[in-house]
C-alpha positions in Angstrom: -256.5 -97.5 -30.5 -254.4 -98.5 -33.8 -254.7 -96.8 -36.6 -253.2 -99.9 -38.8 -255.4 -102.8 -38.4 -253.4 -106.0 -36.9 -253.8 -109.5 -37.7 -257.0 -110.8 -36.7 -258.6 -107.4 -37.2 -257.4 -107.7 -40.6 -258.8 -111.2 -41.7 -262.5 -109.4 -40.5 -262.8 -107.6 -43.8 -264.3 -109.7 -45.9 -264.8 -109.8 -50.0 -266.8 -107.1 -51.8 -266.2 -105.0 -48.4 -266.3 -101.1 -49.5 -262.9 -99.6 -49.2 -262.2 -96.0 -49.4 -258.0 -94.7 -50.6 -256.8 -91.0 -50.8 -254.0 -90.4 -53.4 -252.5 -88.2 -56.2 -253.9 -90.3 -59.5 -252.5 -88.8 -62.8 -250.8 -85.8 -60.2 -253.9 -84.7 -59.5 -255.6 -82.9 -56.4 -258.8 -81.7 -55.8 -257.8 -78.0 -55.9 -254.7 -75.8 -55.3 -253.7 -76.1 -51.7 -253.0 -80.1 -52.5 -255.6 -82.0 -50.8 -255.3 -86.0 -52.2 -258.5 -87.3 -54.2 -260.7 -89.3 -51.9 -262.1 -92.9 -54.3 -264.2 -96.0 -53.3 -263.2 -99.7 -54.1 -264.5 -102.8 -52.8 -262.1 -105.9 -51.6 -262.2 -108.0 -54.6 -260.0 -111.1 -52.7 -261.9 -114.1 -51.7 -259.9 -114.0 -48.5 -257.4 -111.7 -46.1 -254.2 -113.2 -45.6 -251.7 -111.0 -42.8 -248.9 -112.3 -44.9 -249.7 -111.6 -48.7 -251.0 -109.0 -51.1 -254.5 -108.8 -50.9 -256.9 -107.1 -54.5 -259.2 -103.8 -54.3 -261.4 -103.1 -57.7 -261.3 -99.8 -58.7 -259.8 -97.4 -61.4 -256.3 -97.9 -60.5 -254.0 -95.0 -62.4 -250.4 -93.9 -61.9 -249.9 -92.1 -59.0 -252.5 -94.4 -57.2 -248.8 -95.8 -55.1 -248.4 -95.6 -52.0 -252.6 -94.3 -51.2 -253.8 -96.0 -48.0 -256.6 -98.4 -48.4 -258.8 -97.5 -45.4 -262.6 -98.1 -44.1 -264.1 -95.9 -41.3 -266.1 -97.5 -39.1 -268.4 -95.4 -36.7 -268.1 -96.1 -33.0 -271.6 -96.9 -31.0 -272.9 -96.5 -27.7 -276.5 -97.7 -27.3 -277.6 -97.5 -30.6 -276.2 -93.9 -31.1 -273.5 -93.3 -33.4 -270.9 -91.3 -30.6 -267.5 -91.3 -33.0 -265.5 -92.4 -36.0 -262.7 -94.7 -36.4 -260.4 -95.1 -39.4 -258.8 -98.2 -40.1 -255.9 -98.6 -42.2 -255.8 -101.8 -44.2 -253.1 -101.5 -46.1 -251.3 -100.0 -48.9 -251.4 -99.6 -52.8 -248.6 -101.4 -54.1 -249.2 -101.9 -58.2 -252.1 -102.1 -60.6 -252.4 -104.9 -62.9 -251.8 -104.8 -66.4 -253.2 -106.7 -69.1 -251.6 -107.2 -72.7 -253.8 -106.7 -75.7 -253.6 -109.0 -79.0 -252.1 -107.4 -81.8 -254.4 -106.1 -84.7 -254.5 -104.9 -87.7 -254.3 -101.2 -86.7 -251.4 -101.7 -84.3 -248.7 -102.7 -87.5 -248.2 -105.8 -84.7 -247.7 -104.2 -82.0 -249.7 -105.1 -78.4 -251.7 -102.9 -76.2 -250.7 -102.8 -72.3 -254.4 -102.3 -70.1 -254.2 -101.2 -67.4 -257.1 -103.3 -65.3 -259.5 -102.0 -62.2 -257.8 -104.1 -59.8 -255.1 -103.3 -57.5 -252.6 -104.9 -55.3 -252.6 -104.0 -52.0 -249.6 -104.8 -49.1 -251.4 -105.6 -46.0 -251.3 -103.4 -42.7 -249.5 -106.3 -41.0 -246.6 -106.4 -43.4 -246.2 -102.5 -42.5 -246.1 -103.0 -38.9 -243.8 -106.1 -39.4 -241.6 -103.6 -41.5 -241.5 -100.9 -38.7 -240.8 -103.4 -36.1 -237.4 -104.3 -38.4 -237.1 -100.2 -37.5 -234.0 -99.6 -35.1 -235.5 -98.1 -32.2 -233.6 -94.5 -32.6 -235.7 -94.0 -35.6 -239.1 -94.3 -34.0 -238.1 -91.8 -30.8 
């Protein structure tokens, strides 16, 4: 079972889908042995393309690079949940930023905002990248 979800596994998730990501934002962690922050988004593009940058909503804050955008799914038999299964969607790439108008109390100077949505590279474009991979590096 992959843990990076492939094409058509990919173009299943759907907009507004909850997503879950585990990063540093700001440096943080949740304590002193390290452990990433653990945040919800939801898929905020109208469609998953394999081949371009998809959008999640959420806070988005440095350090949010680089945090795998994940969903785990729970594995049935009969009815009865019997497992978990985390699939990997892709990764943060940037935030978005917004420029402000200038105003009075900025002597004309413009705001960046930083907005709640963020780009995401696709799982597809990873496992495109590895394949580039020479061989000796995957052993």
């Amino acid at each position: 079972m992959d843990l990076l979800a492939g094409k058509k596994e990919l173009e299943g998730y759907y907009f507004g889908r909850p997503v879950d990501t585990v990063g540093f934002p700001l440096g943080m962690t949740t304590d002193p042995s390290g452990f990433p922050i653990f945040r919800q988004g939801i898929i905020a593009s109208p469609s998953m393309s394999p081949k371009s940058v998809f959008h999640i909503s959420f806070q988005v804050l440095p350090g949010d690079s680089g945090s795998p955008v994940f969903v785990v799914e729970t594995i049935e038999d009969n009815g009865r949940i019997v497992g978990f299964r985390v699939v990997i969607l892709g990764i943060i790439a940037s935030a978005h930023f917004g420029k402000s108008g200038n105003t009075g109390t900025n002597a004309g100077l413009a705001t960046i905002i930083l907005t709640a949505v963020a780009d995401v590279v696709p799982s597809t474009e990873i496992l495109e990248a590895v394949d580039l991979l020479p061989k000796k590096f995957l052993e």
